[in-house]
KEMARVO-583130 format. One record per residue (C-alpha): residue in three letters; y, z, x. Coordinates in pm, whole numbers, padded with zeros to 5 digits, always signed. Layout:
BEGIN
ALAYZX ...
end
This chain:
BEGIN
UNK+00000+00000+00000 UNK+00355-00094+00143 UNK+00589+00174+00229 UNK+00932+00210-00022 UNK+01204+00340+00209 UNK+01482+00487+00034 UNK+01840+00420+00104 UNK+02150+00706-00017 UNK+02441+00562-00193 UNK+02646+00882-00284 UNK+02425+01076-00498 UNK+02222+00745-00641 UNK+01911+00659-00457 UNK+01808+00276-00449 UNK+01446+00208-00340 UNK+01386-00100-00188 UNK+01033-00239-00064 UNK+00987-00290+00307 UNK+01054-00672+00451 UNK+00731-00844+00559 UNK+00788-01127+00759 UNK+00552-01432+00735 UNK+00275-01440+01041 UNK+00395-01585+01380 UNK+00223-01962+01330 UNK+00110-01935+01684 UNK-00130-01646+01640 UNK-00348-01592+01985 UNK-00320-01965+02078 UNK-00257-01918+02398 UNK-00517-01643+02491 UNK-00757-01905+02303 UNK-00590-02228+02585 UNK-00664-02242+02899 UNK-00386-02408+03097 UNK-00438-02626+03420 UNK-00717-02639+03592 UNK-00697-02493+03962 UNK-00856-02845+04102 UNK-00585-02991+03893 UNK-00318-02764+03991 UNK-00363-02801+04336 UNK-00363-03199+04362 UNK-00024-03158+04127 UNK+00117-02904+04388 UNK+00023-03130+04671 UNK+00204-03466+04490 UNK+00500-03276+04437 UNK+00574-03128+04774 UNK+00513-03521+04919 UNK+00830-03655+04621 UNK+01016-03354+04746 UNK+00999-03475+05067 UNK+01118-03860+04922 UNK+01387-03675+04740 UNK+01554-03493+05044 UNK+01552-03817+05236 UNK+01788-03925+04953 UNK+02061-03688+05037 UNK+02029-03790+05397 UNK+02045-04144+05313 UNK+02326-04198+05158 UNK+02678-04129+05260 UNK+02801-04316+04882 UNK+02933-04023+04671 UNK+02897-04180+04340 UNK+02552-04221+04418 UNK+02558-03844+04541 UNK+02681-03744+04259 UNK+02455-03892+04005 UNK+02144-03803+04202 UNK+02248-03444+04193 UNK+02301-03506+03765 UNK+01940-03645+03752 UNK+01820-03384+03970 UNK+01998-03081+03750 UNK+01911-03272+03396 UNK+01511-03293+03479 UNK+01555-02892+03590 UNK+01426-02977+03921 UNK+01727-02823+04089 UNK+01526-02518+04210 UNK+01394-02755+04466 UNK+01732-02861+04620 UNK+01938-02563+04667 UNK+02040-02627+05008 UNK+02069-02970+04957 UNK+02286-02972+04608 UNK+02500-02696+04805 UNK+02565-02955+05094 UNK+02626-03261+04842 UNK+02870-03005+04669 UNK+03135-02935+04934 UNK+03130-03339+05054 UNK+03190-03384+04651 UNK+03448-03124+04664 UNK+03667-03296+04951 UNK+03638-03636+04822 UNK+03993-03771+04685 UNK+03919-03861+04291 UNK+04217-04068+04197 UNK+04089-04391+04187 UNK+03778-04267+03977 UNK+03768-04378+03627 UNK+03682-04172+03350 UNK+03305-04137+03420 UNK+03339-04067+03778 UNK+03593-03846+03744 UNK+03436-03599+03462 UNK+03134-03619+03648 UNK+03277-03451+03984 UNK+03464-03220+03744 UNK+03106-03099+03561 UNK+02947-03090+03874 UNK+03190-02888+04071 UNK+03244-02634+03757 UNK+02928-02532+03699 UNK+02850-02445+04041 UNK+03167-02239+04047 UNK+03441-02435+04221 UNK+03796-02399+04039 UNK+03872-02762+04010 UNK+04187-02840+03830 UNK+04201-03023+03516 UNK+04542-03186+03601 UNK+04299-03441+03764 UNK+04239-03602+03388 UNK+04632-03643+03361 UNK+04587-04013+03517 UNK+04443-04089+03138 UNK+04706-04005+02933 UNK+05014-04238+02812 UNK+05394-04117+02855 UNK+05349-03925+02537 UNK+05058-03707+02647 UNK+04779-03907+02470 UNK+04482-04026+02569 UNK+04526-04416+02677 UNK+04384-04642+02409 UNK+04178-04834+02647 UNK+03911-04543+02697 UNK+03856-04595+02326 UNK+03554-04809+02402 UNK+03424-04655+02705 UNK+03111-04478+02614 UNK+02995-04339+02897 UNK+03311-04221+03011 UNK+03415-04061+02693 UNK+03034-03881+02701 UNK+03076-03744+03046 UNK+03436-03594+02964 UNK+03318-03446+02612 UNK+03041-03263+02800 UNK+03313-03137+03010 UNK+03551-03054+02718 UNK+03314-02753+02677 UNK+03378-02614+03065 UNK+03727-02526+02977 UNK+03896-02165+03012 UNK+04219-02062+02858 UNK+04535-02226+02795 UNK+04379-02575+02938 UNK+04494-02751+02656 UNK+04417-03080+02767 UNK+04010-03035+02745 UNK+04082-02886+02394 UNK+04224-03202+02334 UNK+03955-03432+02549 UNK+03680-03235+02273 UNK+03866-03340+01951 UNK+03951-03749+02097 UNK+03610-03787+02252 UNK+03410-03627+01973 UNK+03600-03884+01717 UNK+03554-04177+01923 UNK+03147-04110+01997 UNK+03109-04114+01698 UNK+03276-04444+01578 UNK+03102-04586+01812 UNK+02740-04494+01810 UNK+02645-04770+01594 UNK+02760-05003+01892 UNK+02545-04840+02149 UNK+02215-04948+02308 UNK+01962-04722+02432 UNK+01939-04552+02627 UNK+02296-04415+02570 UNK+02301-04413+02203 UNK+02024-04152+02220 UNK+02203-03945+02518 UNK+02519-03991+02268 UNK+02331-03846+01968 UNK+02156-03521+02168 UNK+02503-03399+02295 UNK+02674-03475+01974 UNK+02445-03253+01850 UNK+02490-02999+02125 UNK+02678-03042+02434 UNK+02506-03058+02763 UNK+02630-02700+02897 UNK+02504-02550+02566 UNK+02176-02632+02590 UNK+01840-02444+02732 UNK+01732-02629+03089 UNK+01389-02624+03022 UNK+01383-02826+02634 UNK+01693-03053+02745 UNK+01433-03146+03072 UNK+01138-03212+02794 UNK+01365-03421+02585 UNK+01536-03593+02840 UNK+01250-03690+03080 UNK+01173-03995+02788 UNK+01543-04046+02771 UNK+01599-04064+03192 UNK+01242-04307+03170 UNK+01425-04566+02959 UNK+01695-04581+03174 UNK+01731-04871+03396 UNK+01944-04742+03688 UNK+01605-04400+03694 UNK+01484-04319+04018 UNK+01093-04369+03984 UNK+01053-04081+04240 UNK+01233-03838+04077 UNK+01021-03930+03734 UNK+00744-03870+03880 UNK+00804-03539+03994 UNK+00993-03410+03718 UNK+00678-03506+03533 UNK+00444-03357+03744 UNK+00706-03021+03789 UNK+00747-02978+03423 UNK+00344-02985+03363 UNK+00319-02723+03638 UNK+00583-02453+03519 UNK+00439-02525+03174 UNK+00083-02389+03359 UNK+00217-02141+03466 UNK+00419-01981+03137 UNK+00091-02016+02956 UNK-00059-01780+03171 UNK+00226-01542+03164 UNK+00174-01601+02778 UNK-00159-01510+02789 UNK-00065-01236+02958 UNK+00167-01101+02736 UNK-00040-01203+02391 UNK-00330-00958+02538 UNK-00067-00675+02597 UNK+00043-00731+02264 UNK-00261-00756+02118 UNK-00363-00424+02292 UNK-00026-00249+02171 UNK-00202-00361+01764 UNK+00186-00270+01680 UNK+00217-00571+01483 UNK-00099-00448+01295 UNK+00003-00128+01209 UNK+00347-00174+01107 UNK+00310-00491+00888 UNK+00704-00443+00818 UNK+00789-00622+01188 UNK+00833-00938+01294 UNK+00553-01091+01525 UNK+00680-01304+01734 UNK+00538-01283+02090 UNK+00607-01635+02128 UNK+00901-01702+02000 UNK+01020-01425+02184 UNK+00915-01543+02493 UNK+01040-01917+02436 UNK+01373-01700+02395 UNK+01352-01517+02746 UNK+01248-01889+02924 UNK+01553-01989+02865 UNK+01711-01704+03038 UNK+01516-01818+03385 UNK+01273-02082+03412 UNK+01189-02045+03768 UNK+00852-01998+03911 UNK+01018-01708+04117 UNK+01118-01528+03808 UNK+00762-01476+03673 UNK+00781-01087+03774 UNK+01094-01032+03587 UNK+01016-01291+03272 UNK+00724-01066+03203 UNK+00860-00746+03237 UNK+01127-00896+03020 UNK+00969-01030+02727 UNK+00814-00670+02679 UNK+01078-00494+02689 UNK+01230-00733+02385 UNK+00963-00707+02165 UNK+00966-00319+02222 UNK+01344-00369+02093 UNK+01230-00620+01817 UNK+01013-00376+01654 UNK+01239-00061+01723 UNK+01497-00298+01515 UNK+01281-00330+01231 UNK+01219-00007+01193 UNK+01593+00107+01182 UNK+01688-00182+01039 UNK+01419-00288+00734 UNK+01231+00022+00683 UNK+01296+00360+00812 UNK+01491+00621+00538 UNK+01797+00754+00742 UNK+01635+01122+00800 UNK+01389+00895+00976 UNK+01645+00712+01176 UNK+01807+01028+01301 UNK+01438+01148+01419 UNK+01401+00847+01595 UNK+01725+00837+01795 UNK+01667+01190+01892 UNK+01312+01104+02023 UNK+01474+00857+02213 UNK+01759+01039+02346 UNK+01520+01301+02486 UNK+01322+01092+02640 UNK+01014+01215+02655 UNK+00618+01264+02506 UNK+00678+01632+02337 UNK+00958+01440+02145 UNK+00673+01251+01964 UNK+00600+01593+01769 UNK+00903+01547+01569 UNK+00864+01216+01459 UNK+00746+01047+01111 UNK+00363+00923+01155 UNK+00402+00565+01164 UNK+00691+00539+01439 UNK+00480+00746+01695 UNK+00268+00485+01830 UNK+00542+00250+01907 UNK+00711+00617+02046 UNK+00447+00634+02280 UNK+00396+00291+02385 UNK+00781+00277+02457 UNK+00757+00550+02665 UNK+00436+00417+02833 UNK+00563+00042+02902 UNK+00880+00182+03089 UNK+00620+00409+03303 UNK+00419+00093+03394 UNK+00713-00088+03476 UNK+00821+00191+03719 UNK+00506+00163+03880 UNK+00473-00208+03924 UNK+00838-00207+04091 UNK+00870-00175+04431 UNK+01009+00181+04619 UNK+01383+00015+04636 UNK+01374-00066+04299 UNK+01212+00203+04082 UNK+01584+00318+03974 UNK+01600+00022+03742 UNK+01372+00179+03493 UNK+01644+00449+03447 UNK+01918+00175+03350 UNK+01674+00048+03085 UNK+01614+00352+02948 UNK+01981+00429+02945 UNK+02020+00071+02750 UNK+01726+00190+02463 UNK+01916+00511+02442 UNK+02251+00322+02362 UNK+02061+00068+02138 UNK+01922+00312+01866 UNK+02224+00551+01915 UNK+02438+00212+01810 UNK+02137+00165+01556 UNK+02191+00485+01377 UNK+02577+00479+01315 UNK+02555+00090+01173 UNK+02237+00303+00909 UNK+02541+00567+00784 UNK+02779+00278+00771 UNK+02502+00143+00512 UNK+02404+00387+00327 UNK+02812+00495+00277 UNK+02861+00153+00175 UNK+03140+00166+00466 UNK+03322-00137+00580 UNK+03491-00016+00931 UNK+03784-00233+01080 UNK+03667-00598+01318 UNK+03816-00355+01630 UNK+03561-00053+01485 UNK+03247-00263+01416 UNK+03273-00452+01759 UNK+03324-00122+01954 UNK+02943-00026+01798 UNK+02802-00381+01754 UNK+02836-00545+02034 UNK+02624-00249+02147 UNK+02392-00307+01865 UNK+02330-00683+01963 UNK+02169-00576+02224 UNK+02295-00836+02464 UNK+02363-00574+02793 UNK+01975-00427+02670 UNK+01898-00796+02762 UNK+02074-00839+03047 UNK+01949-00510+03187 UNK+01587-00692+03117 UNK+01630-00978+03237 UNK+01746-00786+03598 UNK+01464-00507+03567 UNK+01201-00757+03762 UNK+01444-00986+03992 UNK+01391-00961+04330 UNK+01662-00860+04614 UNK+01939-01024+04457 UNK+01933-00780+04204 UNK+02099-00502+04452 UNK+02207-00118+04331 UNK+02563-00303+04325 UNK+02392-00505+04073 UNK+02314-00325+03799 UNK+02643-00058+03856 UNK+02792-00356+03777 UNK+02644-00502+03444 UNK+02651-00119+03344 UNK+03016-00106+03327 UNK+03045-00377+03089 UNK+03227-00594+03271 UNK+03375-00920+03143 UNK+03088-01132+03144 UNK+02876-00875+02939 UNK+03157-00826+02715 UNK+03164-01224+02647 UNK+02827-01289+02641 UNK+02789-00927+02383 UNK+03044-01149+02179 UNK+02893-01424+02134 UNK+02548-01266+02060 UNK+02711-01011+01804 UNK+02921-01352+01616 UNK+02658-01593+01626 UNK+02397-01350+01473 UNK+02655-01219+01236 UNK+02762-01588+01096 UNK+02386-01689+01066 UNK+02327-01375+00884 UNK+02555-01299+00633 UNK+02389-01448+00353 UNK+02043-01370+00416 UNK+02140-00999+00486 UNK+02409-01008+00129 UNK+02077-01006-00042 UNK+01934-00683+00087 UNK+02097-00348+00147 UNK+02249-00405+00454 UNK+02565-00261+00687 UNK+02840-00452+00663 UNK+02865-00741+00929 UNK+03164-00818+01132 UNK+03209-01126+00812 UNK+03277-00828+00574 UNK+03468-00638+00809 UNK+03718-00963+00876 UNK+03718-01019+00531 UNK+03817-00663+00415 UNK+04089-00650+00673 UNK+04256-00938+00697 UNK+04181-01056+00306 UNK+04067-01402+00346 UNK+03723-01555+00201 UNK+03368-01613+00334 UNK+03509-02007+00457 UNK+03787-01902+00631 UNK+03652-01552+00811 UNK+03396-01737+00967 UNK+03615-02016+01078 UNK+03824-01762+01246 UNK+03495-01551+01413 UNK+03391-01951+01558 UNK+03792-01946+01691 UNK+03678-01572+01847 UNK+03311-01722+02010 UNK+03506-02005+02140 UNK+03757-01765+02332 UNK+03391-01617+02424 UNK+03256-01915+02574 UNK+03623-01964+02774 UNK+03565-01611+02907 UNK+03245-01685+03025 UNK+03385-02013+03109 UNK+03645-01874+03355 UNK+03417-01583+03519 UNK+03216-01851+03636 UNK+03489-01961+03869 UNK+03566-01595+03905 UNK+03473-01386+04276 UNK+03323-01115+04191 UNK+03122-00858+04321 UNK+02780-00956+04205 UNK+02589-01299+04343 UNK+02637-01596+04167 UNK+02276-01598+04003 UNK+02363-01301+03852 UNK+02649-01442+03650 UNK+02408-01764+03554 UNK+02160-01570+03386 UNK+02430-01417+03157 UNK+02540-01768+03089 UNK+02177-01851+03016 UNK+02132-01573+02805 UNK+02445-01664+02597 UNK+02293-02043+02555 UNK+01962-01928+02481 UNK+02110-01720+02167 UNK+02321-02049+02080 UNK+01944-02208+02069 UNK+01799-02000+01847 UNK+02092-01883+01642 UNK+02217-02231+01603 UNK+02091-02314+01245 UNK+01986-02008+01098 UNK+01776-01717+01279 UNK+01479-01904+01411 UNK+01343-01599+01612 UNK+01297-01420+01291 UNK+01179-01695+01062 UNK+01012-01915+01311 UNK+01072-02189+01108 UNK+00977-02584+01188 UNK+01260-02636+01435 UNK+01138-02342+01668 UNK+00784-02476+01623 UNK+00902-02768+01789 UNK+01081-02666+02090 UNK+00781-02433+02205 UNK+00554-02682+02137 UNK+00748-02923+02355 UNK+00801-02667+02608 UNK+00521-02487+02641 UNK+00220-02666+02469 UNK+00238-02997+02476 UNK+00261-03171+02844 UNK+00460-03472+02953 UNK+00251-03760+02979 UNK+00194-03878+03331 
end
C-alpha cells in the first residue's frame, strides 16, 4: 500500500498520495551488455595511437593558419581534443599573434571562438570591419552562410555590455533562417543543429555522435581524423559501459529504488547527465564517485520533496546535520536505509581516495548538510503557503539546486589538479558557482512551474517574480531567460578571468551548466526520461559509430 504524506496548511490538513515515477526504460541493460571485447579493444587502441601519430604531423606540417585553425575546429567538434593538448596550446598562441583584418567573416569568428573558449580575452572590436557607417551589419553578409554560422555560434561567447554580439545573435539568427531552404548539405544540416542549440551550448560527447555523420559528408573532411574519431568514440563508449555496469550493480545492491517506490530511478539518465560534465578517460575515478553521490541526492530529494510529512523532514535534516550512525535512531523507518547507505558511500569514498585527498569527503558532507538544511526551509515555505521575495528564494535556492553539491562531486575524484586551493575555492561560492547555481536554479524553475502548479509544491522563483513585481506567467519567465542570459555572460567572462584555480577547473563548471541546459532544455528529461533522453544515451552510450 502507498504511503499518504500529509502536508499543514494552517490548521487544514491536505493528504496527497506519494509521486511514483514511471520505471527507468533502461532497467539493468547494461549489467546484461557486455561492451568491447579486450582482443577488440586492443587492436582499436593500437589504430588509434598510429592516426594520432598522422594527426600531430599535421600541426607540424603546416605553417597556413586557416588551415590551423580549422584542423583544431575538427579536432575539438569530434571531442578528440584530449589527444592534442600540447599541440592545440601551440596552434593557439601562433593563432593568437596572427593579424585578422583581412579575414572575412568566417575566418574571423572562427579565430574569435577558438581563442575564447580557451580563455584568451580577444576583443570584439575585431567584427567592427562588418558594419556600415550606421552601425549595421553590411548587407552583403546577408548571403554568406557559413560566415553568418560561425559568428552566431560566437554571438553566444559574449560577456557584458558587448553589444555588438547581442546584435550579431539577433541579425545572424534571422538571416539562417531565411536562408536554410537555399542550403546544401552538408551545411544546411550544421545550420539546423545550432539553430536548434548553439555550438557552446551543447554536451561534447552527443554533438561528437551527431556530428561525426555530419563531418563524413563533408567534402573538405580529413579521412584521418574520421577514422579516429570513429574508432575514439567506440572506445570511450567501452569504457562508460563498464563504469555503467559498475554503477547499475551498486545500485542494484543499495535495492533503494525498491524500497522506496516514491523515487525516481534513473541510474542512467543520471549518469548520461554527469558524462557531460567530463568525458575523459582520465576522469573515470571521479565520474564514478560522482554519479553516486547524485543519485544519493536524487533520492534524498524525493523524499523531502514528494513524500516525507514535515516532522519527517526536520528528522531528516537533523540526522544529517549530526552526521553520524546513532542519528539513525531518530529517524522514520523508511528513510533509514538510505540514512545508512549515505553515511556508508561517503566512508567508501574516503577510503578509495588517496592520503592527500581524504579531506574532500568532508566538503561533500558539508554540501549534503547545506542541501537538506536548504531542503527543509523551501518544506515550511510550502506548507505556509509562503511566497518569499526573488532576492529571498535565490539566497535558499540556489542552495537547493544543488549545483555547488555537484560541483563538489564532480571534484571529489579528480586527480592533482584538484589541489586544497581547489575546493577552498568552489566553497566560497565564488562567481562561477554563483552563475552556474543560477542557471541550474532558472532553468529547472521555468521547466517546472507547471508540472509542480499541479501538486502541493513551494513556490518557485516564477511565483516569487510574479508576486513581486506583478506581471504574468509570459512575461516573468521572459524576464528569468533575461536573468540566465546575464548567467551565461558571467560564466562567459570568468572564462577569460585569472583566477586562482586551474583552468580545468572552471571548464567543468561550464560543462556542468551545459549539461543542465541538455536535459532541462524541453521539459525535465532526468525525471521523466522521456523519448528525447532515450535518444541521446542511446547514441552516446549504446549504440556505436559505424566503422
Amino acid at each position: 500500500m502507498e504511503k499518504q504524506s500529509l502536508t499543514f496548511v494552517g490548521d487544514e490538513a491536505k493528504v496527497h498520495k506519494s509521486s511514483k515515477y514511471h520505471p527507468s526504460v533502461w532497467g539493468d541493460y547494461f549489467i546484461r551488455n557486455s561492451s568491447l571485447s579486450h582482443v577488440e579493444t586492443q587492436r582499436m587502441i593500437k589504430r588509434v595511437e598510429e592516426l594520432k601519430v598522422q594527426v600531430k604531423s599535421m600541426f607540424k606540417g603546416t605553417n597556413d593558419i586557416l588551415q590551423i585553425m580549422n584542423l583544431v575546429d575538427s579536432i575539438q567538434l569530434l571531442r578528440l581534443d584530449y589527444h592534442f593538448e600540447n599541440e592545440i596550446d601551440d596552434a593557439l598562441r601562433l593563432i593568437f599573434e596572427v593579424d585578422d583584418k583581412n579575414y572575412e567573416l568566417y575566418e574571423t569568428s572562427l579565430r574569435f571562438r577558438l581563442l575564447r573558449q580557451h580563455g584568451y580575452n580577444v576583443s570584439t572590436d575585431t567584427f567592427n570591419k562588418f558594419r556600415d557607417d550606421n552601425g549595421s551589419f553590411i548587407s552583403t553578409l546577408k548571403r554568406d552562410a557559413k560566415g553568418l554560422l560561425s559568428l552566431y555560434n560566437v554571438s553566444y561567447l559574449a560577456t557584458h555590455g558587448e553589444t555588438i554580439l547581442d546584435e550579431a545573435n539577433y541579425f545572424t539568427k534571422s538571416q539562417l533562417v531565411s536562408l536554410l531552404s537555399e542550403l546544401e548539405q552538408p551545411l544546411e544540416t550544421q545550420v539546423s543543429l545550432f539553430l536548434e542549440v548553439p555550438l557552446c551550448r551543447r554536451i561534447k560527447s552527443l554533438l561528437a555522435r551527431i556530428y561525426i555523420p555530419i563531418y563524413q559528408k563533408d567534402a573538405m573532411r580529413n579521412d584521418v581524423i574520421l577514422e579516429l574519431a570513429k574508432l575514439d568514440f567506440n572506445l570511450l563508449q567501452s569504457l562508460y559501459q563498464e563504469e555503467l555496469k559498475k554503477v547499475s550493480i551498486w545500485w542494484n545492491d543499495l535495492a533503494l529504488a525498491k524500497s522506496l517506490k516514491f523515487i525516481r530511478d534513473r541510474i542512467v539518465e543520471a549518469y548520461y547527465w554527469v558524462l557531460g560534465m567530463y568525458y575523459e578517460p582520465q576522469y573515470s575515478r571521479a565520474r564514478v564517485m560522482c554519479i553516486k553521490a547524485f543519485c544519493l541526492l536524487s533520492i534524498m530529494d524525493d523524499i523531502y520533496d514528494n513524500y516525507s510529512t514535515l516532522e519527517e523532514r526536520i528528522l531528516l535534516t537533523e540526522a544529517i546535520k549530526r552526521w553520524n550512525h546513532q542519528a539513525v535512531d531518530s529517524l522514520p523507518e523508511y528513510t533509514k536505509d538510505f540514512y545508512l547507505n549515505l553515511l556508508k558511500t561517503l566512508e567508501e569514498f574516503e577510503a578509495v581516495l588517496e592520503l592527500n585527498e581524504k579531506y574532500r569527503v568532508q566538503y561533500l558532507k558539508n554540501e549534503f548538510k547545506a542541501v537538506a538544511i536548504a531542503y527543509l526551509e523551501e518544506s515550511k515555505w510550502g506548507v505556509e503557503r509562503y511566497v518569499p521575495s526573488l532576492d529571498e528564494h535565490l539566497r535558499v535556492s540556489l542552495i537547493s539546486s544543488a549545483c555547488s553539491f555537484v560541483i563538489c562531486s564532480m571534484y571529489l575524484g579528480m586527480g592533482e589538479v584538484a589541489t586544497k586551493e581547489v575546493f577552498e575555492w568552489y566553497s566560497s561560492f565564488p562567481k562561477p558557482v554563483e552563475a552556474c547555481s543560477v542557471i541550474g536554479r532558472l532553468l529547472n524553475d521555468i521547466r517546472s512551474h507547471e508540472t509542480e502548479q499541479e501538486r502541493d509544491h513551494v513556490a518557485s522563483t516564477v511565483e516569487s517574480y510574479m508576486k513581486e513585481h506583478g506581471t504574468n506567467v509570459q512575461v516573468t519567465c521572459k524576464k528569468l531567460r533575461e536573468m540566465l542570459e546575464k548567467a551565461w555572460k558571467d560564466l562567459n567572462k570568468e572564462r577569460l578571468n585569472p583566477t586562482l584555480v586551474a583552468r580545468p577547473i572552471i571548464e567543468r563548471i561550464l560543462s556542468f551548466s551545459v549539461s543542465m541546459e541538455d536535459v532541462y532544455r524541453d521539459t525535465d528529461e532526468y525525471t521523466h526520461s522521456d523519448k528525447k533522453m532515450k535518444d541521446n544515451v542511446s547514441l552516446v552510450l549504446v549504440e556505436p559509430v559505424p566503422i
